[in-house]
N, C-alpha and C positions, 0 to 999 in steps of 0.2 A: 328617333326614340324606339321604333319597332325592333330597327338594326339591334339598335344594343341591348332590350329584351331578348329577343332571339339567341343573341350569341351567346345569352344569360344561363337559357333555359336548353339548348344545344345540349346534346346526351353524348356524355363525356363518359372516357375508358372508365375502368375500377382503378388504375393506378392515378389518372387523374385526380377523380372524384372522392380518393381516400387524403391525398396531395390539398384541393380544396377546403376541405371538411377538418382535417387536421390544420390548416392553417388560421380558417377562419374559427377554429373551436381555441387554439393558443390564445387569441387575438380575446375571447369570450372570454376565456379563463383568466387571463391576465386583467381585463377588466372586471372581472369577477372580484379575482385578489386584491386589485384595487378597491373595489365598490365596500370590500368584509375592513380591508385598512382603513378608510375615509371613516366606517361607522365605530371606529374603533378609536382611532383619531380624536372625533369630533363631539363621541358621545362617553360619559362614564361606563365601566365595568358594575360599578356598587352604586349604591344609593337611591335614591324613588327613580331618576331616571335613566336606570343600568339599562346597557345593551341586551339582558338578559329579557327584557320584554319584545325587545323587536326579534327576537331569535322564535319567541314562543309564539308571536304573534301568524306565522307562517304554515305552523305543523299542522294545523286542520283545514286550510286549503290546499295544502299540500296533498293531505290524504285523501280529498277527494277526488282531486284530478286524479293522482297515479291509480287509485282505485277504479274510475268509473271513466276516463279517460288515458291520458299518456300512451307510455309503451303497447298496451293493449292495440291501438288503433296502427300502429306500426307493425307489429308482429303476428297480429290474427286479421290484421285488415288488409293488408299489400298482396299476400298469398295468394288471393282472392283477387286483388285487380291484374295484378303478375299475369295471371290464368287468362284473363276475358284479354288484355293487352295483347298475347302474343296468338291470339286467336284475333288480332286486328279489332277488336270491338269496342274501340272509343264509345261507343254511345253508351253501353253497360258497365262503362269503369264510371262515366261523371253520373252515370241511376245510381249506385250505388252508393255513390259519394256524396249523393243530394239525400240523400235515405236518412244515413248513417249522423250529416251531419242535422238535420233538423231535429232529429232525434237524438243525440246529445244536448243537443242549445236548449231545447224544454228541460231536458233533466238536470241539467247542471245552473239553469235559472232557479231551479226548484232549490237546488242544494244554494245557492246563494243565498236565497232568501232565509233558510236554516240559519245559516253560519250570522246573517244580518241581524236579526232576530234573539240567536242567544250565544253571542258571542263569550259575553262575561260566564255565562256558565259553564261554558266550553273552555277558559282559561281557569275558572278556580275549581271548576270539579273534575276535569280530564289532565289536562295540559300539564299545569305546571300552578299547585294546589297551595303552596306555600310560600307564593309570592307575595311581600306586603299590596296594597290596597290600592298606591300609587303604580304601581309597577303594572300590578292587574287592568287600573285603568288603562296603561298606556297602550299595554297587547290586544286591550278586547277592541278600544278605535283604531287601530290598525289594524287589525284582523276583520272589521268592517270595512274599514276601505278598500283590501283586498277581497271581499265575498264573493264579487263575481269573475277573479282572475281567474278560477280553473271554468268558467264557461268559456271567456275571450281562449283560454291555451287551448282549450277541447278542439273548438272551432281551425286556429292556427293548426294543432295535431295533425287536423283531415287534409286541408291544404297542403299541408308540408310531402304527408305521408304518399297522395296522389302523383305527388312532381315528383316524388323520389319514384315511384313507379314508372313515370315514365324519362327515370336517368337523370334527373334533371334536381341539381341539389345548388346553386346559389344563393339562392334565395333563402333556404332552409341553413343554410349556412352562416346567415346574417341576422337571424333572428335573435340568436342571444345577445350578440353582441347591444342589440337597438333597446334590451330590453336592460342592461345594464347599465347605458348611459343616463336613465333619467333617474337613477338610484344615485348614481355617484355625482351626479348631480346637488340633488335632494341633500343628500350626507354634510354639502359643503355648503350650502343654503340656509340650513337647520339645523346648525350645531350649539351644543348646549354649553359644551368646554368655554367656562369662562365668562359663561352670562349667566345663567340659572341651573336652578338644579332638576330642569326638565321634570318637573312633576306634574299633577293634571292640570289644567288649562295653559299648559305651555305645547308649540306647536312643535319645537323640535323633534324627538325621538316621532312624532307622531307625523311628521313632511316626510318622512322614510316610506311611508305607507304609499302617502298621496306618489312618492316617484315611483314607487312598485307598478301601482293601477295604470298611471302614464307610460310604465316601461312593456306593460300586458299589450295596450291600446298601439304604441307602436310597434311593436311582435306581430301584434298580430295584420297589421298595414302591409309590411315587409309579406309576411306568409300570401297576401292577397295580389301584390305585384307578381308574386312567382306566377301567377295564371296566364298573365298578358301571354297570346299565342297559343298556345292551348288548345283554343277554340271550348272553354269548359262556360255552361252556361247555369245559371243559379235557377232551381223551381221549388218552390217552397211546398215541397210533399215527401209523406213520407211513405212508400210503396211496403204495404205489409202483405204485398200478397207474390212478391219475388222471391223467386227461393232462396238463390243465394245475399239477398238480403237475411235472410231467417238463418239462412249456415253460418253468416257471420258473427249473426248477434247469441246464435249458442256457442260458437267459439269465444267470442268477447270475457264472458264470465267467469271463466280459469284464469286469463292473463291478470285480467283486471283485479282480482283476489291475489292474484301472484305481486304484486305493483301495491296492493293493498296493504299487504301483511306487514312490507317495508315499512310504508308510514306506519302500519301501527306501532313496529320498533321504534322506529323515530321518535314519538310521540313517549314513548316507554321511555325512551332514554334521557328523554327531555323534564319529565316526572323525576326521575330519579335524580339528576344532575341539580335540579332547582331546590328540592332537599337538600341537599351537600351545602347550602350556602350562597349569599348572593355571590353570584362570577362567575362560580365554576358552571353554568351552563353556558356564560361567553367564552368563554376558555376553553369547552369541550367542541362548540360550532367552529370557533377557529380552527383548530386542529382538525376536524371533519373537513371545514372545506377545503382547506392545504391540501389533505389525502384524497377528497376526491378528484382534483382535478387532471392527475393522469389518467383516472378512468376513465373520464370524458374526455382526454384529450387522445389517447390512445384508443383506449378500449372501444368507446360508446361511436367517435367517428372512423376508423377502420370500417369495424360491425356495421356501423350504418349504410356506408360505402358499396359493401360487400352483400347486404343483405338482398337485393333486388338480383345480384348475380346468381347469389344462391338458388334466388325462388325462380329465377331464368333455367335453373339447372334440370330443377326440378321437373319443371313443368314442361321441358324437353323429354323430359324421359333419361335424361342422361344424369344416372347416382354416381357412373363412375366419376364424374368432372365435378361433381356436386362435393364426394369424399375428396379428390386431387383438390379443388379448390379450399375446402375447411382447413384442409391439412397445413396447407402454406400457410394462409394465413394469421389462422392458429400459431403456426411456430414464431410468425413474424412477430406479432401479440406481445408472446413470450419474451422473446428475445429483446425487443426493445424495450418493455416493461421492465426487466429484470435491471440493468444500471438506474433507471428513475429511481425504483425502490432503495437500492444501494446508496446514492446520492439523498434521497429523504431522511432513511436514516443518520446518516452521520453528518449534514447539514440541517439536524430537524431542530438547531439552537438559533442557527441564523435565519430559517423560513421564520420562527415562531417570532423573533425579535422585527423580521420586517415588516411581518403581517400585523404584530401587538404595538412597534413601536416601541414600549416600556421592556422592563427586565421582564422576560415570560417563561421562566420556567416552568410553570403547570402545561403550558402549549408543547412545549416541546418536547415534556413527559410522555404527554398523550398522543404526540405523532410518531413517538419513536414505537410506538407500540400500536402503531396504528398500521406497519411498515407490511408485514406478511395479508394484510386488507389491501393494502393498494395493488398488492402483486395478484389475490385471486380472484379482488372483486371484477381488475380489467380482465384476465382470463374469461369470468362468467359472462361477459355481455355478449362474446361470440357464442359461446358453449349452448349457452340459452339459445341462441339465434339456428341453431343446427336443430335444434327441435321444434322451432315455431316454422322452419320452413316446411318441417314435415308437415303442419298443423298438428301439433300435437303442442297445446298448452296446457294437459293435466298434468306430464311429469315434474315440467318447472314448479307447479304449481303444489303438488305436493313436498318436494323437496323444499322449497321455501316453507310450507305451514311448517313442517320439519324442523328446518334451520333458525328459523325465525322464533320458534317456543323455546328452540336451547336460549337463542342468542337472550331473551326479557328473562328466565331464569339466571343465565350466569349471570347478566348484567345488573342484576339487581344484588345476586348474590356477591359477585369481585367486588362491587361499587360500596359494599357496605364493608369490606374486607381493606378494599387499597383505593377507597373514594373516586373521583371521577376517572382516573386512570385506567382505573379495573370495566368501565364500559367500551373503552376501546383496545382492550384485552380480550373482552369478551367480542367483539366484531373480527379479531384478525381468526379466536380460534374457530369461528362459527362460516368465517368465508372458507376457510381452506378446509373442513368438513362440506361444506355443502357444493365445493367444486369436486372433491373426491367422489360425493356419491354419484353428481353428474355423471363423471367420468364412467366409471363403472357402468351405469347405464348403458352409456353408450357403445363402449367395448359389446356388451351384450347382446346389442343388438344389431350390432355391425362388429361383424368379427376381424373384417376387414379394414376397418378404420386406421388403427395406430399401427402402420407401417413399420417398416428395418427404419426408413427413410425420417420419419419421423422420430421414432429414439433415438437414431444417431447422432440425428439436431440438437436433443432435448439434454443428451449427454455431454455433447460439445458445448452448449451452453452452458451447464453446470462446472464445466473444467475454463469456459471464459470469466465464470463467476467469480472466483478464485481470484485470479490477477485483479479482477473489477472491484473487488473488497479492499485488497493489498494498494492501489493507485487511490480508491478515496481515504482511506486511511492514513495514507502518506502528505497527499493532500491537506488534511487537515492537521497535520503537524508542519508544513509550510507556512499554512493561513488559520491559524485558531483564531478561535471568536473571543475578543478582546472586551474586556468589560465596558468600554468608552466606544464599543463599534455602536455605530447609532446611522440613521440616514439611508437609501436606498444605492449612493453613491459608494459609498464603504461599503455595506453588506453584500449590493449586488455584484462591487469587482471580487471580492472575495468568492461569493456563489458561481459566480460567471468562471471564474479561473479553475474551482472545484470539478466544479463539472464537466467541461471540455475537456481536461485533462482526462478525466473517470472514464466518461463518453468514449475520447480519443484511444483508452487504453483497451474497452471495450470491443472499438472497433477492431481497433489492430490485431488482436487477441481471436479474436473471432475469424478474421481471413486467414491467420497464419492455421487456424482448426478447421481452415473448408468450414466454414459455413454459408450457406447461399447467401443469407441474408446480408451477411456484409459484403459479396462480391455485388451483388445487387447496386447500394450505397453507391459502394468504390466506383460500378462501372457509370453510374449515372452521372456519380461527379466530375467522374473522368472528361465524357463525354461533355456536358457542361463548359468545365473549363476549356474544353479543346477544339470544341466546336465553332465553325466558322460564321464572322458577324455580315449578314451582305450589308454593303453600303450602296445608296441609290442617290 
């Protein structure tokens, strides 16, 4: 058993450890997509008990974790053990980590208790104000059942964040996954299609919760296996008189507000969407989650992969490999971002029909416009990460208060203009404004950053864009979405045939323009197929 911890926990290249993270975050995503199908499936869009409660039921747990934990602990916490790590000082990375975490677990017990306490008033005077009385009941006990999911994630956060510092992402790897099995679970357990109209004293929409709380508990299990070997030992203190204890915790408060502002969007859009009528707030989460899961599958595990090299670069003293390494990556980001995007768009009839099942046009309105967001939001998870290695979390942070005032104005404003649509209008214009000002920044401060090497990429990829338009295009007049396509079987050979060709034309397109990135691919696969198998 140690054996296989060990090989677990083994500190693997960046090309590996982006290879794992990206494999096992498909694997999440895809039970994700599954987990948002099963409650879509199984539970009404209308009526007392519309999916629209369990959507609402999440957004103020939500906003405490990414506020007062999440990203924060990642990006202003690692810098920090990165540093004491390559100065060999195991025993000042698990002080810190014993610090940081007992001090979270009191505060976000505290915020449990909040959310426990006035949950109902936190759905009819924040959330989602105009939901009938059935609907309210369903969110605010689920939203109790969940109270103390952002202390159990806070907790897993520290954990995760420690083993990624020291190279080590398996574990952290599997976390989503363990946490979506007892939802998709739950979905098929307590479904209301067909037996009642899930309203209050019925357990269905309301066993959603209870698989939530069970998917936290095992999350966070998984986050605690990654220790074995380690040598990391638990002491329940909290050192307030270490410095760099104290450096972190005034770093913390930028990100944490930066993580914050999100959910308060969130929470904006969710107010506004539930005005519109019952549905279109299930209809707007569907479409959200469809778009976001390239960012997490791209964006968020690259970045993550990458983030500890960064902070390695740094803490060398070496910007130049620190600039050489963002660079590449960055472009790689890009590049393979741009066909996803291409393929969402003009597949956003058939995503929306697998994921709803039923005719979904409102879904596939809202993702079709959802499409210039999927492309800048992955961009920003690295972008961000080029500043948190500096330790600097007030630019991000300002940029977001920034972005995030346009984004609850326009969205209130388009959404009364062109109804739920006009809010993920307002998220593609307000992403690709707030990676532009990024950018700027950064040229600014680094004048040396965006290389010959780098536009050349950036141009070549715009001239592969091209044919990459023209091949899903074509595509879709081989394979249109038939009004009787129905099943996962039909849509996905259709989807599956879309996109390999898209993919496929992207690739080719891209080697015949020198770009590294697909010689990359090419040489790998190469190698792969051609490589020799020993037999014993």
């Amino acid at each position: 058993m140690k054996r296989i911890f060990g090989r677990a926990n083994k500190r693997i290249s960046l090309g590996n450890a982006a290879a794992l993270l990206v494999g096992a975050s498909a694997i999440g995503q895809l039970l994700g997509l599954l987990r948002t199908k099963l409650v879509n499936g199984n539970f009404p869009a209308f009526g007392p008990g519309s999916t629209d409660a369990y959507f609402a039921a999440f957004k103020i747990p939500d906003f405490f974790y990414f506020s007062l934990a999440a990203g924060a602990l990642g990006v202003a916490f690692m810098p920090f053990l990165a540093e004491r790590l390559a100065r060999g000082d195991r025993k000042s990375v698990f002080e810190l980590s014993n610090s940081l975490l007992n001090l979270l677990a009191v505060v976000m017990f505290g915020v449990g208790l909040v959310i426990l306490i006035f949950a109902d008033q936190l759905i009819s005077y924040v959330v989602a104000p105009d939901m009938s009385s059935e609907q309210t009941h369903n969110a605010a006990t689920i939203m109790r059942l969940i109270a103390f999911n952002p202390m159990i994630f806070a907790i897993s956060a520290i954990f995760v964040s420690v083993q990624q510092t020291f190279g080590r992402f398996f574990f952290y790897s599997m976390t989503t996954i363990f946490y979506n099995i007892p939802i998709i679970i739950a979905a098929t357990m307590f479904s209301t299609l067909g037996n009642n109209d899930g309203g209050p004293g019925n357990l269905g929409l309301i066993g959603l919760g209870i698989g939530a709380l069970i998917g936290a508990l095992l999350q966070l299990s998984v986050a605690i296996m990654g220790f074995v070997g380690l040598g990391y030992r638990y002491r329940p203190v909290i050192n307030w008189r270490n410095k760099d204890f104290r450096q972190i915790l005034r770093k913390l408060p930028p990100r944490s507000l930066d993580q914050g502002v999100d959910s308060v969007n969130s929470i904006a859009e969710t107010n506004f969407a539930s005005r519109l009528g019952t549905g279109q707030l299930s209809f707007y989460e569907n479409a959200y989650v469809i778009h976001t899961a390239p960012t997490f599958l791209i964006g968020t595990t690259i970045s993550t992969a990458a983030f500890p090299r960064l902070n390695d670069r740094l803490a060398q003293g070496r910007s130049d490999l620190f600039r050489s390494d963002f660079l590449k990556i960055l472009r790689a980001i890009i590049w393979i971002t741009v066909p996803v995007a291409v393929i969402a768009f003009f597949t956003r009839g058939y995503l929306a029909r697998l994921i709803y099942t039923q005719n979904s046009p409102e879904i596939a309105s809202i993702l079709g416009l959802f499409t210039a967001a999927i492309l800048f939001r992955t961009v920003y998870t690295l972008m961000s990460r080029w500043f948190y290695a500096q330790k600097d979390t007030m630019t991000p942070l300002y940029v977001s208060l920034f972005a995030i005032a346009i984004n609850i104005f326009l969205a209130y404003v388009l959404s009364k203009i062109y109804g739920v649509v006009g809010l993920a209008l307002a998220q593609s214009i307000v992403a690709t404004v707030e990676v532009a000002i990024l950018f700027v920044i950064m040229i600014i401060r680094d004048r040396k950053l965006l290389d010959p090497y780098f536009w050349k990429g950036i141009v070549g990829i715009i001239a592969v864009t091209g044919f990459t338009v023209i091949a899903a295009y074509q595509m879709l007049q081989f394979f249109p979405l038939g009004a009787a396509d129905r099943g996962f079987v039909t849509l996905g050979a259709k989807l599956a045939l879309i996109s390999a060709v898209t993919l496929g034309v992207h690739l080719f397109m891209s080697s015949v323009f020198g770009l590294n990135e697909a010689k990359t691919v090419i040489n790998r696969v190469r190698r792969f197929i051609l490589s020799q198998v020993k037999v014993q």
